[in-house]
N, C-alpha and C positions, 0 to 999 in steps of 0.2 A: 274600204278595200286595203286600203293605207295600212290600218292598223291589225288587220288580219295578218298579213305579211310580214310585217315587223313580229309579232306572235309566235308564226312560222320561225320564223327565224331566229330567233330566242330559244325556241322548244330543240329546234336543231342544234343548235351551239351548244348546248346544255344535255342532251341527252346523252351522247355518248360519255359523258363525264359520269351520269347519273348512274347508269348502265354497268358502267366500270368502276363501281366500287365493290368491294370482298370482303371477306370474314374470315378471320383468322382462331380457331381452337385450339387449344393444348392440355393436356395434362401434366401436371407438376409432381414429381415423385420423391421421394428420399433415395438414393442410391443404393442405399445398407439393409433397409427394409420395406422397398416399396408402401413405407406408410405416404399416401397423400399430403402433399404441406398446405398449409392453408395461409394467407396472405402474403404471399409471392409475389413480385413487382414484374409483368410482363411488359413491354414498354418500346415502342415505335419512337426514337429519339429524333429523326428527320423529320417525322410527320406531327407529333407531339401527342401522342395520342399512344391509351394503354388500360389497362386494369389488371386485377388483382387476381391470385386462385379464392374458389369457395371451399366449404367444407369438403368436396370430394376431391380439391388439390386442379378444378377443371376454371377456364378461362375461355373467355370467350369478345374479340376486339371485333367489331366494325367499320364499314364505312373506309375500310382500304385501298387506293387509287392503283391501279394498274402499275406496274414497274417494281425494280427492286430498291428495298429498304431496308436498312438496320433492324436486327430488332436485340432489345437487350433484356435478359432475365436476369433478377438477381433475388437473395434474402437473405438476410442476417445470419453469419455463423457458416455460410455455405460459398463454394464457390460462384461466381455468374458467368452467365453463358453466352457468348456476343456471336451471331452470325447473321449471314444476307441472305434474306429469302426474294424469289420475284415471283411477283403476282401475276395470272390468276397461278394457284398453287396446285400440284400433280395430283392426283388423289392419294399417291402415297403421303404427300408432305402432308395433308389435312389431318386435323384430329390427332397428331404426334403425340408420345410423350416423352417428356423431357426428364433426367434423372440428374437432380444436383448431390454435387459431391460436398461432404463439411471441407470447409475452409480450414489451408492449412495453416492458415496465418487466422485465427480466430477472435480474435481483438480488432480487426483491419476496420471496423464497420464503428467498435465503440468511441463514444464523444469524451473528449476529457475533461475531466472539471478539474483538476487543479492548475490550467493556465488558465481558468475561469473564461475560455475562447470557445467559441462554437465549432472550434475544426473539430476532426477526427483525429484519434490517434496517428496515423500514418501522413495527414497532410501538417502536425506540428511544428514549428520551427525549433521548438524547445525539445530537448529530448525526454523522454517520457516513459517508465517502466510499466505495466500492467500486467495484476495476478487480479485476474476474472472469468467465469463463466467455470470448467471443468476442471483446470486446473486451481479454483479458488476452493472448489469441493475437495479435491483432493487431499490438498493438503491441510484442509481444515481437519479433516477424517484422521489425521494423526494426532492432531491438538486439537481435538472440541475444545478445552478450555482454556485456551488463551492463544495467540498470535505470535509465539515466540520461535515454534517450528515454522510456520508461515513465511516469515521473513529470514530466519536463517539459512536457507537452502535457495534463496539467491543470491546470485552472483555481486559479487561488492559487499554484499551486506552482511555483517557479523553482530549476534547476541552476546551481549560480554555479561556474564553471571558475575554481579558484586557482591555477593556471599554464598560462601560453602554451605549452609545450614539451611539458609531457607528461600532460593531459586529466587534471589534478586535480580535483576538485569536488564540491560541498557541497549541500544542500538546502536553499531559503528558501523557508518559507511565511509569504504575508500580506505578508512583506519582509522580513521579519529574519533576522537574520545565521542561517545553519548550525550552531552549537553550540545552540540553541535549540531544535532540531528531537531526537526520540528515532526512531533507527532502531534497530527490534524485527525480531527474525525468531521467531514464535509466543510472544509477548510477551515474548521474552528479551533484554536489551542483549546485545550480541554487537559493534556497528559502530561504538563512539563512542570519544575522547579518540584517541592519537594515530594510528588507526586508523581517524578518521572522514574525511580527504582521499583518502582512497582507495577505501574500503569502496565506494560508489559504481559505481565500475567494478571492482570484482571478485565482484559477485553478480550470477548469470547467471539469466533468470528458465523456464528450463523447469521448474522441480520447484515453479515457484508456484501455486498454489489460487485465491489469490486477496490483492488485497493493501488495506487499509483504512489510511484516513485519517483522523484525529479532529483538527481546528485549533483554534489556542487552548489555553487551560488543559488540561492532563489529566491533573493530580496527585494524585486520589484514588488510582487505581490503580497507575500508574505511575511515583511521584514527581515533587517540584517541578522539574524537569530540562526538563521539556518541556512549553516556557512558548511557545512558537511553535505547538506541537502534535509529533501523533505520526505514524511510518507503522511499519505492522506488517507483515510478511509472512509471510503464512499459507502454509503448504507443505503438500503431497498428501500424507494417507495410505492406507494400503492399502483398498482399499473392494473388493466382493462379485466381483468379475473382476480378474483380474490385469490389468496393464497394461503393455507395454515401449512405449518411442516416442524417437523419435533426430528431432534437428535436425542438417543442415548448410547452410553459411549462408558465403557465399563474399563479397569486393564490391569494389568497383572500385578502391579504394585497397590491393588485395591485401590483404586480412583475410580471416583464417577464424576459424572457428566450428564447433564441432564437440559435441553435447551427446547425452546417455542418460541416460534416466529408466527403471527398473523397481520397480514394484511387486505386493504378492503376498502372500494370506495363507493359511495353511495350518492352517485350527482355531484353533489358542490362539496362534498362531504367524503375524505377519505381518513383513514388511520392505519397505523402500523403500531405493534404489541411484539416486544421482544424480551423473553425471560429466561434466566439461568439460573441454576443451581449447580457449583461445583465443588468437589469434595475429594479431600486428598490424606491419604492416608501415609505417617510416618512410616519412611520406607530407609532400609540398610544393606542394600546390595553386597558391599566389600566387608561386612560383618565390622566396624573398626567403632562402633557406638557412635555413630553421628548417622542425622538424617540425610541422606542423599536427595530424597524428598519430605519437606514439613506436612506436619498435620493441617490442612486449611481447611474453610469454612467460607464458602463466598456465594452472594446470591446478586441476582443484577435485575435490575427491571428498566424497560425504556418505553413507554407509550409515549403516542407521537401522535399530533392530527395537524390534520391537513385540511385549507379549504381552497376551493377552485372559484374565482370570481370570473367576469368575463372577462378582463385583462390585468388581473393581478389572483397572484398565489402566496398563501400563507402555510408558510408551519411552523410550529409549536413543537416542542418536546422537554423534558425532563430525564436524567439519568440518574438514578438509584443504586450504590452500589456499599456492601458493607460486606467485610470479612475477619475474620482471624484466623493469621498464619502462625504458628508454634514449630522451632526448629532447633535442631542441638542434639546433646544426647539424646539415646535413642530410653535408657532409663528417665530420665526427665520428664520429657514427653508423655511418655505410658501412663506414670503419673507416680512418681518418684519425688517427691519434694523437698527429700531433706538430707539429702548425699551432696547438696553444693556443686553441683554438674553443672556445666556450661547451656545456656537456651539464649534463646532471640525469637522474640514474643512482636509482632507485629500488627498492628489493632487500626485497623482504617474504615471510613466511614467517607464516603461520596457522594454528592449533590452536584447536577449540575443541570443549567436548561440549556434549551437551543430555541432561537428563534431567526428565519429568514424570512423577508417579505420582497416578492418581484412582481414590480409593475411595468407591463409590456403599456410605452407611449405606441409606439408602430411596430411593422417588422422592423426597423432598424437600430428602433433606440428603446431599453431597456435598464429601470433604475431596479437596484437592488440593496436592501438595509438588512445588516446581521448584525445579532449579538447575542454570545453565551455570557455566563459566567458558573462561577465553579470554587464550590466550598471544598476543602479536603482538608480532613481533619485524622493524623495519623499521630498513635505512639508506637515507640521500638525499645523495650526492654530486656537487658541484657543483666547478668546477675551484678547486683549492688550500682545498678545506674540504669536511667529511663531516660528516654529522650521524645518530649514527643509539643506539636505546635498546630497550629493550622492556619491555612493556606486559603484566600478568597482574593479571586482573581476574576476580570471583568475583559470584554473585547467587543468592539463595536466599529462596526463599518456601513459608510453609505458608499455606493459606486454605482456608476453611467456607464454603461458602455454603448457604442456607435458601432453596426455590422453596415457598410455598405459595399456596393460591389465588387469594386478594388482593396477595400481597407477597412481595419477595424481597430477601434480605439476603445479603450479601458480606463477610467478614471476614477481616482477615489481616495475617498478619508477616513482614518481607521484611529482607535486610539486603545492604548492598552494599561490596565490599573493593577496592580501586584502589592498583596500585601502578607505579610507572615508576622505570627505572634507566636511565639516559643511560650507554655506554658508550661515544663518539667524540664530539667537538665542543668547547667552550670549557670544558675541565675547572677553570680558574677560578670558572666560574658552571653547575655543572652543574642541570638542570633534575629533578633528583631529587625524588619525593613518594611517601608513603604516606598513605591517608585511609579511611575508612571510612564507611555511614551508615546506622543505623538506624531504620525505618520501621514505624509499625503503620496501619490503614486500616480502613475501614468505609463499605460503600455502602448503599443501601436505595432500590426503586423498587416504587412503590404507585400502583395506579391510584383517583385520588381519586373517580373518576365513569367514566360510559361514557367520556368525550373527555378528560376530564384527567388524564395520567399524569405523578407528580412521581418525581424519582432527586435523591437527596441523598447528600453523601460529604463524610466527615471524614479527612485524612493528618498524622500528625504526623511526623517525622522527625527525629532526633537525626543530626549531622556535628561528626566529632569537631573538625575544624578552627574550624568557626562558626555550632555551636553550634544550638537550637532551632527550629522553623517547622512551626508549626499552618497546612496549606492546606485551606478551608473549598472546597468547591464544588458547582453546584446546576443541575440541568435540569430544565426543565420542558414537557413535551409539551401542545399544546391537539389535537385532530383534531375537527373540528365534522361532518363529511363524510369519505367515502372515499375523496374528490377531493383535497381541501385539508390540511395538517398544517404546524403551525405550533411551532418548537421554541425555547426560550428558555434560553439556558444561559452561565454563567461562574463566577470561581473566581480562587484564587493557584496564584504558583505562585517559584519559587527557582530559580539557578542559581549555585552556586557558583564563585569564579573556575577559568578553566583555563589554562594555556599553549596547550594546542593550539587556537587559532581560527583564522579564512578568513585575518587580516593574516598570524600567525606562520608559517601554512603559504607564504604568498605569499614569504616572506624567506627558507624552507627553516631553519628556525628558529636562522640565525645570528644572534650578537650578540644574544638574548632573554633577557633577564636573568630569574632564577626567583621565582618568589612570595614572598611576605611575606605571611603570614597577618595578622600581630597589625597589619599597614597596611592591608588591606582586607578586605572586609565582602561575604557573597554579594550578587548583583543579585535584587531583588524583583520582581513583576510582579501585576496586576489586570489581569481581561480579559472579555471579552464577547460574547456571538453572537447576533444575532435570526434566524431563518430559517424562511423558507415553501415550501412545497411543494406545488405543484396541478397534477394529473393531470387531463387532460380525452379524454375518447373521444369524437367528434366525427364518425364516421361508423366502420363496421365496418372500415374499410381506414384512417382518421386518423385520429391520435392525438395529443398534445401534451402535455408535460412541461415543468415551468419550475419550477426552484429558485433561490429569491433570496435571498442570507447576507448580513450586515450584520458586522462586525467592528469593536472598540477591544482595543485591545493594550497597554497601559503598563508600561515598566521601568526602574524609579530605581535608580541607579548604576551606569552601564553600565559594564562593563570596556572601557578602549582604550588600544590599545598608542602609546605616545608616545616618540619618539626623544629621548634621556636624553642626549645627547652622546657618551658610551660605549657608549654600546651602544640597548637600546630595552626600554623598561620597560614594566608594567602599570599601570596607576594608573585612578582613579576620583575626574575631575574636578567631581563633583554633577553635576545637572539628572536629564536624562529623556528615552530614547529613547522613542516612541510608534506605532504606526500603526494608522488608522483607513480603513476603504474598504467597499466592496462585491463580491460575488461576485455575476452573472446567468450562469444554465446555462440553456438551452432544447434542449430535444429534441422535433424534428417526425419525425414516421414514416408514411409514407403507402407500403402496399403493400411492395415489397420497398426502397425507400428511405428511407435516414433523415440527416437535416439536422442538426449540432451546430453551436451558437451560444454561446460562454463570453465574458465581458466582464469581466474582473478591475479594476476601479480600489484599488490602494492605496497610502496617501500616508504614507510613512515619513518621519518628522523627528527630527533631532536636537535637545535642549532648550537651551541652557547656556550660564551667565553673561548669561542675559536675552539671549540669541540665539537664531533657529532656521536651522537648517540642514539640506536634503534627506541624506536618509541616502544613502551612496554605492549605485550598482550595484542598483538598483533602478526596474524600469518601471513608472510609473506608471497607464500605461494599456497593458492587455493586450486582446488579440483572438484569440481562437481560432474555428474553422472546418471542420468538417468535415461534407465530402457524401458519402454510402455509401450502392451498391447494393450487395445482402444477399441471396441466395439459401441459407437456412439449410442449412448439411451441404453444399454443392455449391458454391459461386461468391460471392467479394463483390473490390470495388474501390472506393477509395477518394482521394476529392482534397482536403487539408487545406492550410490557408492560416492562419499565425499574423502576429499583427504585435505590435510592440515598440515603445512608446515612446521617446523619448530619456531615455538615464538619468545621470543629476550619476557622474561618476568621483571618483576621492579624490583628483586634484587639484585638484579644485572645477571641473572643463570640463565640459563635455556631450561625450556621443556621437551619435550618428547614430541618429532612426528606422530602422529596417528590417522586412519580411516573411518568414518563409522558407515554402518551399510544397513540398508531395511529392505525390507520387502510387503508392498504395500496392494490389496484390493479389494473390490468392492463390484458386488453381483446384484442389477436390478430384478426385484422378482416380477413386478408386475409395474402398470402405470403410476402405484401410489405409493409402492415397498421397495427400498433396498436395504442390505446387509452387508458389512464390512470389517474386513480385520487387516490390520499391520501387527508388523512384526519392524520394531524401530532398534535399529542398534543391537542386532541380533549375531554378531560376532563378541557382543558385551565387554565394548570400549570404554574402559572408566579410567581418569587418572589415578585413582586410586588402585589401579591394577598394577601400574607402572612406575607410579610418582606417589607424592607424599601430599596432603594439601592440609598439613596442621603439624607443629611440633609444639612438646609439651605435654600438658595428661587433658581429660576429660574435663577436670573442674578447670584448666586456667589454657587451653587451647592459645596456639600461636597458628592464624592462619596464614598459608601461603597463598599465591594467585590463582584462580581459578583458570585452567585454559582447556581442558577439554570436558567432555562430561562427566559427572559423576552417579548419573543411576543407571548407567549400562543398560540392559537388556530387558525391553519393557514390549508386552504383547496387551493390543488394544481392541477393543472391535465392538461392535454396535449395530443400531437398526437406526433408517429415515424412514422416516413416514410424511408425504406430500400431497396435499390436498388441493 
């Protein structure tokens, strides 16, 4: 009887519990076209309980207790929806549907790999540039073949073209000079030393993901090398659907472009295939017999495989890349041989692998081993001289990192091997070196409080040639609000001398007499970031973004190349390159348009002998511009307006303000077709329209600095096809 009772009374206690539980339905929509989304995070965060949309964009949770609770939807690229429902629910609230709007901040969601940290972009302590997802299309759509648009037309960052004839060119962030800067492809050197005047134009960006910028210091991870900062390029891997997708990309100066991407994974087994073919046709806009653009000939191949174990991943890769660039007169070229006309003949051939291996010990602790290496083998002939050598260079890292609740640690050891062999050119003074550098590291980022997240990192490095450099470095995130984020960070940082700089590339490295270690000493650097960040939504349809960076930069003993009488030497006359400025970005977005505002001031000077002097080939006031309508999946167009200060030349002149302005878009026909055209530089702003960029004749040319463009007015356009 006992135990009937006790029964009873169990089955009571318990029923009404049982009784009162609910079921919650939704439909998940796109805002712009009612298409269905599918894998949507619907999500009961009090109760811990949730699921996903299916193919028809529908969801469906159980098992709901009586009362009110949170419920949060969100998914990638789109805004999320937080509101309190209480149960049981009306018959109106049942079955809703829900309509997510794209994310005006569209990056808020991606993970960044160049602080090699599992945060997100937005929860970094480091501050972090990101061109991905639409805007990484976009701008690819003007330069299918090569990255040099890409990165020019943001904010801080400047392409410095080191020859008029045949579209060399280097990377300046902040202001300073291009050997300052690290170009990483999935954090591997791959594009620097004498391989860095070109790398530039011969990376094509369809197989990029996405590509990140860190300015300033970034030596913890990375070594003292890149003291200007860093750019990384992130590349696609196989993800849950195969992918094929082809670029062609035609333009008025006769250039093609010709790209395929495939990716695909099969179980343990995945792979990515990325091929190009680019072709560039001698082009003379300002009629004056010199190419504004060279005749080139470049083709690129990268398969890549991938394997998936149960706690570790492998991939493998190889990069293929061989071209010839031909530039100068425009009779030369054609195929003129025997008038003694000026040319610059550029003949490269690239090799390089990748490998990464990551074994997950638990969720918290995670080893990871890299290492590329990378043959490059270039000549550069000019009439009655060739210069040409090649380059095999090695980079290898182990590292641990530790994610646990509160904190997360990064550790590791890296070593780097550089060698160059001059086979043509002034074999009296050949530019031969072998060197080495080994590195160990250590990061650690801890959130001190709900708003205050600190990242701190120690790098020491050992170089065989000169010796030790402990770079100390430090961020520190404040976020007070979900609006506002404020990031504070700097550091050291080293750069060892090099021959290959913007001057020796500009001279084609004749008459460069080679290093002297036991005479000079690497160049040192201190440097610094303030930056704010505040998001405001301002009505359901306006929104506004506004980041504002503060920048100091300091580097004592700069290396500069000085004309020696015999020839032109390195030396390190004391003082102190520096620069100090400001970065403003604003993003307005109202409805399907959105408004960009970049405002660069940076003021580069040289120190020395109780002088100061503007650093060459540097604007000090930048303006960028750009107005876009944005129909997401279907239709955008674009009108963008930069403008250029006058900038000091190395023969102490100025140049000319200028603007250049395009007009760029691109209409999806269907799920698997789009078609595109720009119109780049369509006011047809050349130096050569205004300025002079050679004195002398045809056969014995004296070039001046390149400071703004020289092929003016170029219309591009093309077909995607995505599978």
């Amino acid at each position: 009887m006992l135990q009937r009772l006790l029964i009873l009374y169990l089955f009571l206690w318990v029923a009404p519990s049982l009784v009162a539980q609910h079921t919650f339905s939704a439909r998940i929509i796109d805002h712009e076209n009612d298409d269905p989304l599918i894998g949507v995070t619907v999500y009961f965060p009090d109760l811990n309980i949730g699921g996903s949309t299916d193919s028809e964009g529908t969801v469906t949770i159980r098992n709901i207790p009586t009362g009110t609770h949170q419920l949060s939807i969100s998914y990638v690229g789109y805004e999320s929806i937080s509101l309190r429902l209480t149960f049981p629910l009306s018959a109106e609230e049942q079955g809703q549907t829900f309509e997510l709007h794209h994310a005006h901040d569209e990056m808020g969601e991606i993970v960044v790999n160049s602080t090699r940290s599992s945060r997100t972009f937005e929860d970094s302590p480091t501050r972090v540039e990101l061109i991905a997802g639409e805007e990484l299309a976009e701008k690819g759509n003007m330069k299918p073949g090569d990255i040099r648009m890409l990165l020019n037309e943001s904010t801080g960052i400047q392409t410095q073209q080191t020859s008029a004839t045949s579209y060399n060119s280097s990377i300046r962030i902040q202001g300073l000079d291009g050997k300052y800067t690290q170009l990483l492809r999935d954090g591997l050197p791959l594009y620097s030393g004498f391989s860095g005047g070109l790398s530039l134009m011969q990376i094509a960006p369809l197989d990029l993901k996405q590509v990140e910028v860190i300015k300033g210091a970034s030596s913890t991870l990375y070594g003292g090398g890149a003291i200007a900062g860093l750019v990384n390029l992130i590349t696609k891997t196989p993800g849950e659907e195969p992918e094929l997708s082809f670029m062609f990309n035609g333009t008025s100066a006769l250039g093609l472009d010709a790209s395929s991407f495939y990716s695909n994974r099969f179980g343990r087994i995945g792979t990515t295939v990325f091929t190009s073919y680019n072709k560039g046709t001698a082009y003379d806009p300002a009629d004056n017999g010199l190419t504004a653009i060279p005749e080139f000939d470049r083709f690129t191949l990268n398969p890549r495989l991938f394997v998936y174990l149960d706690n570790t991943t492998l991939n493998l890769g190889v990069n293929v890349v061989t071209e010839d660039r031909l530039g100068g007169a425009i009779e030369y070229v054609e195929g003129d041989r025997s008038s003694g006309l000026y040319f610059e003949r550029n003949q490269t051939d690239r090799v390089s692998t990748q490998m990464q291996l990551e074994h997950q010990f638990s969720d918290e602790m995670v080893l990871t081993l890299k290492n590329s290496s990378s043959y490059y083998d270039r000549s550069i002939e000019i009439p009655e001289y060739t210069f040409a050598g090649s380059q095999f260079s090695t980079f290898s890292e182990a590292n641990l990192s530790l994610n646990r609740d509160r904190t997360e640690w990064i550790g590791g050891l890296n070593l780097w091997t550089d060698q160059f062999d001059q086979s043509q050119g002034a074999n009296g003074n050949p530019l031969d070196f072998t060197n080495a550098t080994a590195g160990a590291f250590m990061q650690n980022t801890t959130p001190l409080s709900q708003k205050w997240t600190l990242e701190t990192g120690l790098r020491v490095d050992y170089q065989t040639d000169y010796g030790l450099f402990p770079l100390p470095r430090l961020s520190l995130m404040y976020e007070p609000s979900s609006e506002l984020t404020f990031r504070l960070g700097g550091g050291l940082g080293y750069k060892i001398p090099t021959v290959f700089s913007e001057d020796a590339e500009r001279r084609q490295f004749q008459n460069i007499r080679p290093l002297n270690p036991d005479e000079l000493k690497a160049e040192r650097s201190a440097g610094g970031n303030l930056d704010m960040n505040y998001r405001l939504l301002i009505t359901d349809e306006l929104s506004l973004s506004t980041n504002i960076l503060v920048f100091y930069t300091r580097i004592n003993d700069p290396l500069v190349l000085s004309n020696s009488g015999d020839g032109f030497a390195f030396v390190q006359p004391g003082g102190f390159v520096d620069t100090e400025g400001v970065e403003v970005n604003m993003k307005w977005s109202y409805g399907h348009l959105k408004l960009f505002v970049g405002y660069t001031h940076a003021n580069v000077e040289r120190h020395q002998d109780g002088e100061v002097t503007d650093f060459p080939l540097v604007a000090k006031h930048r303006l960028n511009n750009v107005l876009m309508y944005e129909k997401h999946g279907n239709f955008w167009i674009g009108l963008e307006a930069y403008y250029f200060s006058p900038q000091t030349l190395g023969d102490g002149s100025k140049g000319d303000a200028y603007w250049i302005t395009g007009l760029m878009t691109e209409k999806r026909l269907n799920s698997h077709f789009s078609v595109f055209l720009n119109f780049e530089n369509f006011l047809d702003t050349r130096q050569t329209a205004f300025d002079t960029i050679y004195t002398g004749s045809l056969s014995n040319p004296d070039f001046r600095d390149i400071y703004a463009p020289v092929d003016g007015f170029v219309i591009n356009g093309g077909v995607k096809i995505n599978w």
